[in-house]
VEXDREN-2710 file (C-alpha; in Angstrom, 1 decimal):
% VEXDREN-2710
k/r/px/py/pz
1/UNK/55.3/78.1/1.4
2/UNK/55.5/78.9/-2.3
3/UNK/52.4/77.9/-4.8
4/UNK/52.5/74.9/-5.8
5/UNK/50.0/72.4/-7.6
6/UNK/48.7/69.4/-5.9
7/UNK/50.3/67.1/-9.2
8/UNK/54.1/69.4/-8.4
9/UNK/54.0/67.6/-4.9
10/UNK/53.2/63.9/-5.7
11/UNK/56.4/64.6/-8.3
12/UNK/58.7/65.7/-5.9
13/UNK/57.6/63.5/-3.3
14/UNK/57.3/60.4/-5.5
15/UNK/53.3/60.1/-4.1
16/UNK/50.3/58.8/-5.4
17/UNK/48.0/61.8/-5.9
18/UNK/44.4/61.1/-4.7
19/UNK/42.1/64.1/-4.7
20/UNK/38.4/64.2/-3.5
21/UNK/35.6/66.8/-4.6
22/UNK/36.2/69.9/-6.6
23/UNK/40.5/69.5/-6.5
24/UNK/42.6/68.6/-9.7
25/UNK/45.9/68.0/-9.8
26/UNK/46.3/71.9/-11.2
27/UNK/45.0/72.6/-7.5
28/UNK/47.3/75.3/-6.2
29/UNK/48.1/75.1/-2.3
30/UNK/50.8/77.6/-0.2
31/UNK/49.9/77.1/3.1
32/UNK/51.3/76.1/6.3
33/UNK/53.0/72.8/6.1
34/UNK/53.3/71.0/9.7
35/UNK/53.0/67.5/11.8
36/UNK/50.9/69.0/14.0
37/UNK/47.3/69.4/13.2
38/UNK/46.9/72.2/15.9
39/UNK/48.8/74.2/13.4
40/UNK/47.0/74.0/10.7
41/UNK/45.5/77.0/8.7
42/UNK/43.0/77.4/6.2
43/UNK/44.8/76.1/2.7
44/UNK/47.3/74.0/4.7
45/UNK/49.8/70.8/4.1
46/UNK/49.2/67.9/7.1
47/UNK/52.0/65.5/7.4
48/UNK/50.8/62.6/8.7
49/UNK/53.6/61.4/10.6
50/UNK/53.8/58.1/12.4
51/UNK/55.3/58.0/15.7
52/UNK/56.2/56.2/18.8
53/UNK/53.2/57.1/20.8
54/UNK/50.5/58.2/18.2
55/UNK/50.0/58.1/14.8
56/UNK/49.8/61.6/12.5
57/UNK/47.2/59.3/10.7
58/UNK/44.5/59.8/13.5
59/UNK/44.3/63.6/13.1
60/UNK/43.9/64.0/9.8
61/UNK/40.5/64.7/10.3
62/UNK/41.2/67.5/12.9
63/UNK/44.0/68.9/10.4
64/UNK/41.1/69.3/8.0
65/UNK/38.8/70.9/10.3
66/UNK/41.5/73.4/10.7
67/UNK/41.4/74.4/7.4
68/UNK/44.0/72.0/5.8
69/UNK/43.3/71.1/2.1
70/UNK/46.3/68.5/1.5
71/UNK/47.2/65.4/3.0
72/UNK/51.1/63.8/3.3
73/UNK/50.2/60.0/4.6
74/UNK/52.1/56.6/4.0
75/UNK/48.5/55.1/3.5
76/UNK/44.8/56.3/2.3
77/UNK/43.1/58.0/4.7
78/UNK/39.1/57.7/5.2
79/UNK/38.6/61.6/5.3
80/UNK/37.3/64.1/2.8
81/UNK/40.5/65.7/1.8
82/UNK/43.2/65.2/-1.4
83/UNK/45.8/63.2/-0.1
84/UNK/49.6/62.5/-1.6
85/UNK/50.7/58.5/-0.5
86/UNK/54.7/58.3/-0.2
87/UNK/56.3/55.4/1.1
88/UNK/57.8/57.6/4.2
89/UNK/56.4/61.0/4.9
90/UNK/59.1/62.0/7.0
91/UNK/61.5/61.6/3.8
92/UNK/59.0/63.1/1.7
93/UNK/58.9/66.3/3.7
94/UNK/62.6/66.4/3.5
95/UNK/62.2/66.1/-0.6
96/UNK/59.6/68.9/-0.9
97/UNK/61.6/71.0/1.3
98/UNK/64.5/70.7/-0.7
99/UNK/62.7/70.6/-3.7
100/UNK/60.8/74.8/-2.3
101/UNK/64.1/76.2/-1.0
102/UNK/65.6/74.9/-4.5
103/UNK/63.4/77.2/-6.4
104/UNK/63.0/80.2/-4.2
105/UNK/67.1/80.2/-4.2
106/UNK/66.9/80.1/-7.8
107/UNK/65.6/83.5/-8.1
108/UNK/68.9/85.1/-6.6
109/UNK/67.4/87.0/-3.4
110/UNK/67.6/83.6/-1.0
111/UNK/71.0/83.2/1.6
112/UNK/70.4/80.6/3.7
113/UNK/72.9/80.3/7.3
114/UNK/72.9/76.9/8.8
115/UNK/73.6/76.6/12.5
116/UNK/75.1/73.6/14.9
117/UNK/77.0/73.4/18.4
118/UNK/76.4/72.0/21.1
119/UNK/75.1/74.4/22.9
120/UNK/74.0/78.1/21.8
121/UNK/72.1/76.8/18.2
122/UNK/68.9/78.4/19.5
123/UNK/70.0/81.5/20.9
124/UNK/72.5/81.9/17.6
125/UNK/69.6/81.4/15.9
126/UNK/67.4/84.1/17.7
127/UNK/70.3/86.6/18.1
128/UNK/70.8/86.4/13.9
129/UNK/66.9/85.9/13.2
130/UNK/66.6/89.4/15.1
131/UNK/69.5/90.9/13.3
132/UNK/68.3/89.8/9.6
133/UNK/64.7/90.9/10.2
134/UNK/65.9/94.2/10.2
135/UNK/66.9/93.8/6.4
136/UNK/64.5/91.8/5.4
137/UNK/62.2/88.6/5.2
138/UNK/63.9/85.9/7.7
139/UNK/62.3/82.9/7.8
140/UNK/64.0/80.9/11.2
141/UNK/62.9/78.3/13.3
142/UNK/60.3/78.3/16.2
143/UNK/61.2/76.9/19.2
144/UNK/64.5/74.3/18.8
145/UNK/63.1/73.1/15.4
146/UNK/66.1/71.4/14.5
147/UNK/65.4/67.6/13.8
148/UNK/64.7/65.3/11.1
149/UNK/61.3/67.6/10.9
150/UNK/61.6/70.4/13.0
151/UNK/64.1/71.5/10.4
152/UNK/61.9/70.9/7.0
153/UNK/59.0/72.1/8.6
154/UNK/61.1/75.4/8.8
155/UNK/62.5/75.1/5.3
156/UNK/58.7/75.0/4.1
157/UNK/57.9/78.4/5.6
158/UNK/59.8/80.2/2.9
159/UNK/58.0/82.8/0.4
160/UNK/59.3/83.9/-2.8
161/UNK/60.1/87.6/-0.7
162/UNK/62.3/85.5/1.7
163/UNK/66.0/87.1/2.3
164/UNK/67.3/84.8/4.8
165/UNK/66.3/81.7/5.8
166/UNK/67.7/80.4/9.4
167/UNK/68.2/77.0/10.0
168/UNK/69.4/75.3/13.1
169/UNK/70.8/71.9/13.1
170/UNK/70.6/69.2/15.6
171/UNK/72.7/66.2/15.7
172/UNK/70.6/63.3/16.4
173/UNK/73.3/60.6/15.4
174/UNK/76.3/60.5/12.8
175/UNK/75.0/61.6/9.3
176/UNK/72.2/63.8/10.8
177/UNK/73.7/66.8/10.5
178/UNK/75.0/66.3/7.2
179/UNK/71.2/65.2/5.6
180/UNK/69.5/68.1/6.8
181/UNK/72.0/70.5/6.1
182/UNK/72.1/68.7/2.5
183/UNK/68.9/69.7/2.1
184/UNK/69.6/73.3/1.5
185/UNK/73.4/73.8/1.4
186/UNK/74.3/77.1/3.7
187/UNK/75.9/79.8/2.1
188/UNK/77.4/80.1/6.3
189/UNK/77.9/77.6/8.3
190/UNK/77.7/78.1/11.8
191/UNK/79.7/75.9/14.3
192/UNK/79.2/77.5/17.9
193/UNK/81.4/74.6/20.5
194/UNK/81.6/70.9/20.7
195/UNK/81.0/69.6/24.2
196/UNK/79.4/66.8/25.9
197/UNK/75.8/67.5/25.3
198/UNK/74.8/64.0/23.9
199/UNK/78.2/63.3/23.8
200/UNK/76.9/59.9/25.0
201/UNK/74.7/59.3/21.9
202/UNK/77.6/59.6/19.7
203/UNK/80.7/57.3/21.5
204/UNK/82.5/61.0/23.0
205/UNK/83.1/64.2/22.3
206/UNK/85.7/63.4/18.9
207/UNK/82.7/61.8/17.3
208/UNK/80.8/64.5/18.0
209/UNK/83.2/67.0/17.0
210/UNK/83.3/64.5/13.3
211/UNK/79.7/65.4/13.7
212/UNK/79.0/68.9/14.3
213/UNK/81.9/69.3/11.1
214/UNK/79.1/67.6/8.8
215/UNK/77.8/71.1/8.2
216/UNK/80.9/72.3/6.9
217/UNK/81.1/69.7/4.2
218/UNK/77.3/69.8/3.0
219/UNK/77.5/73.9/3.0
220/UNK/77.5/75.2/-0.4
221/UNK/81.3/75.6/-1.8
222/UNK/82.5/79.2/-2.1
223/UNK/80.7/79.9/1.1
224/UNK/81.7/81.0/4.6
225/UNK/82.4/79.3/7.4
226/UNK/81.8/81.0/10.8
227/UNK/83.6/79.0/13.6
228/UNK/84.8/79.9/16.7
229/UNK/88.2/79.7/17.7
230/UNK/88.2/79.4/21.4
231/UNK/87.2/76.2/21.1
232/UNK/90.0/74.0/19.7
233/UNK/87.8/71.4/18.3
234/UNK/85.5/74.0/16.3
235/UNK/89.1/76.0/15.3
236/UNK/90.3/72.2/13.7
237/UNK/87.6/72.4/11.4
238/UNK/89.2/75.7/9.3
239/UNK/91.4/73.0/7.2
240/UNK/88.4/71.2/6.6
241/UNK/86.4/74.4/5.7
242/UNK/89.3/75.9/3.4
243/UNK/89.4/72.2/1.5
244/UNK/85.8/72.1/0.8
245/UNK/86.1/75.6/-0.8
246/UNK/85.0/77.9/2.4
247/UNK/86.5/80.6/3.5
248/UNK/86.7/81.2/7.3
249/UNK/85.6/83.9/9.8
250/UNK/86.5/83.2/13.6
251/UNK/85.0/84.8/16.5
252/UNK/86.5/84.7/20.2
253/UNK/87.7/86.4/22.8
254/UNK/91.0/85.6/21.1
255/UNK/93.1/87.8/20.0
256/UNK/93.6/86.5/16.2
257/UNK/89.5/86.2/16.3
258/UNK/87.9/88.2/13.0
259/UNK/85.1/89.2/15.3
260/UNK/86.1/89.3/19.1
261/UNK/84.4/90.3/22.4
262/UNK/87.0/91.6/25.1
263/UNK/86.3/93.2/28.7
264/UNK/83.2/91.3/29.2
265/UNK/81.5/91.9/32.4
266/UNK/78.5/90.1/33.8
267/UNK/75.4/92.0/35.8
268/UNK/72.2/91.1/37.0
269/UNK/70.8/93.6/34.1
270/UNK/72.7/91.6/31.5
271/UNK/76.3/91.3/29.9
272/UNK/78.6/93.9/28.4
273/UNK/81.5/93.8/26.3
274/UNK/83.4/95.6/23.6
275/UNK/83.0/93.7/19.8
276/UNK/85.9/94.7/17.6
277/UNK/85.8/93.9/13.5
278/UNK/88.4/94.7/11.4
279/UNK/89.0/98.0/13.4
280/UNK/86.2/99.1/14.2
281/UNK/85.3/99.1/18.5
282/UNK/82.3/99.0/19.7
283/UNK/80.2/98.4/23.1
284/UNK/77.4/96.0/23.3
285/UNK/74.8/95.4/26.3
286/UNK/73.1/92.4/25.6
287/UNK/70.0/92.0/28.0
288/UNK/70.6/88.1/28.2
289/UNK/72.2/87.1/31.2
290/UNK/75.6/85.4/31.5
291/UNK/79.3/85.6/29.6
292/UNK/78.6/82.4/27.6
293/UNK/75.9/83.9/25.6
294/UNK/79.0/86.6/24.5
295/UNK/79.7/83.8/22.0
296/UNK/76.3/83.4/20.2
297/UNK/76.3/86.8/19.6
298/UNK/79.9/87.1/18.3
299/UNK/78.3/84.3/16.1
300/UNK/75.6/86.0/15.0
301/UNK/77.3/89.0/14.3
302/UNK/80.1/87.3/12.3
303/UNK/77.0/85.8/10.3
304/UNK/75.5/88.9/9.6
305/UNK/78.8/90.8/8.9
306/UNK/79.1/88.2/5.9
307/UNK/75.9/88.5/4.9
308/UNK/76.5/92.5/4.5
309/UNK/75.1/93.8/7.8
310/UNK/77.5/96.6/9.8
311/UNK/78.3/95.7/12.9
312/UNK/76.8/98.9/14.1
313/UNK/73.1/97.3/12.9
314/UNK/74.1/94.4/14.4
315/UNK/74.5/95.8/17.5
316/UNK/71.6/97.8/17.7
317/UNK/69.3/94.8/17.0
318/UNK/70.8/92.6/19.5
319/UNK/70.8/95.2/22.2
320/UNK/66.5/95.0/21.4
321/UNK/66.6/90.8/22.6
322/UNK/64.8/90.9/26.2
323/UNK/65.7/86.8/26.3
324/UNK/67.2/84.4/24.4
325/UNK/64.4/82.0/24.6
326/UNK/61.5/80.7/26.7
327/UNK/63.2/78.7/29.3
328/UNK/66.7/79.8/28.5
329/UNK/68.3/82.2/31.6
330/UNK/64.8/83.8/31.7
331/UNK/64.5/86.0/34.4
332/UNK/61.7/85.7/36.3
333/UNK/60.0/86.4/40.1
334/UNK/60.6/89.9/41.6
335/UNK/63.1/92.2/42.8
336/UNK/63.1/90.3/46.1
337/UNK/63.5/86.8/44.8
338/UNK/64.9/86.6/41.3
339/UNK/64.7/83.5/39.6
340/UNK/66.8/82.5/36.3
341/UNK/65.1/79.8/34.6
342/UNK/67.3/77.9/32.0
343/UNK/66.3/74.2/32.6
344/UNK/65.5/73.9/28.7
345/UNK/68.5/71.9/28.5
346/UNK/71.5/71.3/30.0
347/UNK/75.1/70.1/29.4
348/UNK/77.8/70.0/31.9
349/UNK/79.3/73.4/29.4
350/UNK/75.9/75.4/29.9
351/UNK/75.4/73.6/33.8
352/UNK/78.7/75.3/34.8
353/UNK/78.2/78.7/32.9
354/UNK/74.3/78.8/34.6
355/UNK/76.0/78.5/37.7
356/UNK/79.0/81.0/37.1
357/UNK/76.3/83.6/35.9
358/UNK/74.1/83.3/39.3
359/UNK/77.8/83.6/41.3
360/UNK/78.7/86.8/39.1
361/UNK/75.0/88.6/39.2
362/UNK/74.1/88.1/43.2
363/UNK/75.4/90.7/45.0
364/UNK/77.6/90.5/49.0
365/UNK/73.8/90.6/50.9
366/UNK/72.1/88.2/48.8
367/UNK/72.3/84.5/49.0
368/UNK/72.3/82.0/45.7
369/UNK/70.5/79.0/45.7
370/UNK/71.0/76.7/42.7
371/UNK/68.1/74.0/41.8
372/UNK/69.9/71.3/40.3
373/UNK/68.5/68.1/37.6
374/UNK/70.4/65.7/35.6
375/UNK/72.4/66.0/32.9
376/UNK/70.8/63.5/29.8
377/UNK/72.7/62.1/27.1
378/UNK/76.0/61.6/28.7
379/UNK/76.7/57.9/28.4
380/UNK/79.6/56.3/30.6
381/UNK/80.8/60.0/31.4
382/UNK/77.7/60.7/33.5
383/UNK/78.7/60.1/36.9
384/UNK/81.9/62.3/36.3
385/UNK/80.4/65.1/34.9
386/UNK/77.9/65.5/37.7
387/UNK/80.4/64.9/40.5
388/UNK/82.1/68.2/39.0
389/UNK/78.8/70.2/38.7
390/UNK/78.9/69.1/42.4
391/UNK/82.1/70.4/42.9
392/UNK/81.9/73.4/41.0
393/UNK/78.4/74.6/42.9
394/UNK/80.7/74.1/46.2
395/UNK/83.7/76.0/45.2
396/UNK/81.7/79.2/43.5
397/UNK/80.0/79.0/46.9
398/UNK/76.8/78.7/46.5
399/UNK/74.9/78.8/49.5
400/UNK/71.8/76.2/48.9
401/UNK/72.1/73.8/46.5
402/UNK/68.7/71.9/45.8
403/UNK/68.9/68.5/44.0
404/UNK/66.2/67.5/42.8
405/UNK/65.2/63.6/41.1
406/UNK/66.9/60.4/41.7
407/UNK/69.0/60.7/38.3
408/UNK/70.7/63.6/40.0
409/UNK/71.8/62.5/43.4
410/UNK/75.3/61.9/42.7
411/UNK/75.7/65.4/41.7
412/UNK/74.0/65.9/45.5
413/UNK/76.7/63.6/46.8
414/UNK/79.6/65.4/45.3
415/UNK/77.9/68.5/47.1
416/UNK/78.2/67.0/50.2
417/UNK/81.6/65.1/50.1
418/UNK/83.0/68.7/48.8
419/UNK/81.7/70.1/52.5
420/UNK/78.5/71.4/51.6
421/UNK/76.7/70.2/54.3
422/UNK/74.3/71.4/57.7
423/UNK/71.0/71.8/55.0
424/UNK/73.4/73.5/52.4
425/UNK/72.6/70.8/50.0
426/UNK/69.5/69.1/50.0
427/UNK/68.3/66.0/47.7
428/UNK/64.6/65.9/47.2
429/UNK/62.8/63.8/45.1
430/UNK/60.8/65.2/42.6
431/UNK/59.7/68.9/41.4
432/UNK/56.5/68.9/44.0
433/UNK/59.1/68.3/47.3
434/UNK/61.6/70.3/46.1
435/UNK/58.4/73.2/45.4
436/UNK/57.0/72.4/48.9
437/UNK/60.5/73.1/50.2
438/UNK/61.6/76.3/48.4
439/UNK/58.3/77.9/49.0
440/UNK/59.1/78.2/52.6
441/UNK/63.0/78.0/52.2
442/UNK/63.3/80.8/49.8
443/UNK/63.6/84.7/51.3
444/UNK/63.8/88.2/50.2
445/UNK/67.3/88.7/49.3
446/UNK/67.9/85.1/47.2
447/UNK/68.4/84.9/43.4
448/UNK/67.5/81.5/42.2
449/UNK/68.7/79.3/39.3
450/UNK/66.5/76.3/38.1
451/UNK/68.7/74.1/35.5
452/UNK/68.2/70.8/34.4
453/UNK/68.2/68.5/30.8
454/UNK/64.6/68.7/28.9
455/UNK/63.7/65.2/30.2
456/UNK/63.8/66.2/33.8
457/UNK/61.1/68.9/33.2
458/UNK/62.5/71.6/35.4
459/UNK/61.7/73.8/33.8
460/UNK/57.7/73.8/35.1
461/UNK/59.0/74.2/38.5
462/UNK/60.6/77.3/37.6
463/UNK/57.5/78.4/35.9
464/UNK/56.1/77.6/39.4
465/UNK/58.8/79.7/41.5
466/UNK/58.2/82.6/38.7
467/UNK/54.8/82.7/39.4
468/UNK/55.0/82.7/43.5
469/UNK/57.1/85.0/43.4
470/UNK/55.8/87.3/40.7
END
């Protein structure tokens, strides 16, 4: 974070300044600034964030034995440490963050790129993070830091040698998107797809299309907006980007696309296209497996073309990404069983590109087995949405299908009643069966996908596979 006084925070944040020992409120702090006392590094900022489960209030005294010199709290805390009292903390972080982007914008080197979809934010993110770092200081988030703190807590880490900052926006509810991305107005504004990822949070998929379009509007006027026309909702939002003073770059595999991908073709050692821009053709082999990642990096590249970069830089920097993320179609076991772990999330638009990927990467002699959790966050379209994962895992003919978890056993049911049947689908219920099973099931030859939402924690038995098999 940038310098700033101890008295410069209780203004921005409307705080009571409290300070203990030798501090004044001329004390200088520009440390890290997090939630998470873990984090925290000599000269830090603790936000003492209540929650559902705990209370940030608890660990101010570990925050300070980390080296933190500053406490955010909502109340005094019985610690040796200078302490600013707000009435919320978590709207106080969003004030100083706006309040430290503000300034380091105001010295004319700062661009900022804001990021929303419904799938793809985080590996959009990482594709342009790698991109930018190659010109200069890119601050982006860790992780999917994208929520109501995630995406402050990101905002903070800016210097006054920043270039780029990356910010990643997650919808948590109508007006979400719009107050974070308030908070720093992109000069680009990123919308990667609207689908039916938490479509059930927000009433359907055309309120979440109303709210992915948020970004548009709070971007900074006489910017760019980067949408992609392939998907009809995103490709609506170009009136709405033109009237708020935006011009508009689309990516696609479209033919009227600014920046397009064609001849895209999918291999177990990654995906290759060709990227044309205004002319120019050129091939890129990105490492990360599957056709649906093509997009964020026609996104990221569209990004960084407006931000100045050539697309032959761009290209070179994406062609260094090993994965897009921890968790996210990351390759792991051995050359006899290969296992794709991407249960970080899931949707029923990144469930059926997972399982398109393993049917295009497993070759005539090998056998795909797909180990399948619920989708979260789907409302009254649940049921139907994993009755055609079902389907879909039957007709791309995959060969075992593991279901794993109660919330999941309709999509096992759909399996079945499609004709997968005689052990081709099983339904087991929880990650230690469905381990127990696939340690003895599984055989040289196999390549493995392990997908599920967040909440179903799939992820750890891929973890589990990875390492049996490493």
């Amino acid at each position: 974070m940038i310098a700033l006084s101890f008295a410069e925070i209780a203004a921005i944040t409307g705080g009571e300044l409290r300070v203990v020992d030798a501090d004044t409120a001329e004390t200088v702090v520009n440390g890290v600034v997090d939630t998470d006392s873990r984090k925290m590094a000599p000269g830090g900022i603790f936000i003492a964030k209540p929650g559902a489960e705990t209370d940030g209030h608890r660990f101010v005294g570990a925050a300070v034995d980390n080296g933190a010199v500053l406490a955010l709290v909502e109340h005094p805390v019985d610690f040796p440490v200078s302490q600013v009292v707000v009435a919320d903390v978590v709207a106080a972080l969003a004030d100083l963050a706006r309040a430290v982007v503000a300034r380091v914008r105001e010295a004319g080197q700062l661009k900022i790129v804001g990021i929303t979809g419904s799938n793809g934010k985080t590996t959009t993110k990482n594709f342009l993070a790698r991109i930018l770092e190659g010109v200069g200081e890119t601050v982006a988030p860790i992780d999917s830091y994208n929520n109501e703190v995630g995406a402050p807590v990101t905002m903070l880490r800016v210097t006054e040698n920043t270039r780029y900052l990356v910010s990643e926006f997650g919808a948590a509810g109508p007006g979400s998107i719009a107050h974070l991305a308030g908070l720093v107005e992109p000069d680009v504004a990123v919308v990667l797809m609207v689908g039916m990822a938490h479509a059930g949070g927000f009433g359907g998929i055309e309120a979440t299309a109303t709210a992915k379009a948020e970004l548009i509007t709070a971007s900074r006027p006489a910017g760019t907006a980067v949408l992609n026309i392939d998907d009809p909702r995103v490709a609506a939002m170009r009136e709405k980007a033109v009237d708020h003073g935006l011009s508009v770059v689309g990516f696609g595999q479209n033919d009227t696309a600014d920046v397009r991908a064609s001849d895209v073709q999918v291999a177990a050692d990654g995906t290759r296209t060709v990227i044309s821009v205004a002319g120019v053709e050129l091939p890129l082999h990105l490492k990360v497996l599957g056709a649906h990642h093509v997009g964020n990096a026609l996104a990221a590249i569209a990004a960084a073309g407006v931000l100045g970069v050539s697309l032959a830089d761009s290209i070179a920097r994406l062609e260094t990404v090993e994965i897009a993320e921890r968790w996210r179609m990351q390759p792991m076991g051995n050359e006899r069983v290969r296992i794709i772990n991407d249960a970080y999330n899931a949707s029923p638009d990144s469930m059926a590109a997972a399982l398109r990927t393993l049917a295009q990467i497993t070759g005539p002699d090998e056998r795909t087995v797909a180990v399948l959790g619920a989708m979260s966050e789907l409302g009254e379209s649940a049921g139907e949405e994993h009755d055609r994962i079902g389907l879909l895992a039957v007709r791309l003919n995959i060969r075992r299908i593991v279901v794993v978890g109660p919330e999941a056993r309709r999509l096992y049911l759909s399996a079945v009643g499609e004709g997968s049947w005689d052990s081709e689908a099983v339904h087991l219920a929880d990650q230690d069966a469905a381990f127990e099973y696939l340690r003895t099931e599984l055989r040289d030859g196999d390549r493995v996908l392990v997908k599920s939402s967040n909440s179903v924690g799939l992820r750890h038995l891929g973890d589990r596979l990875g390492e049996l098999f490493s």
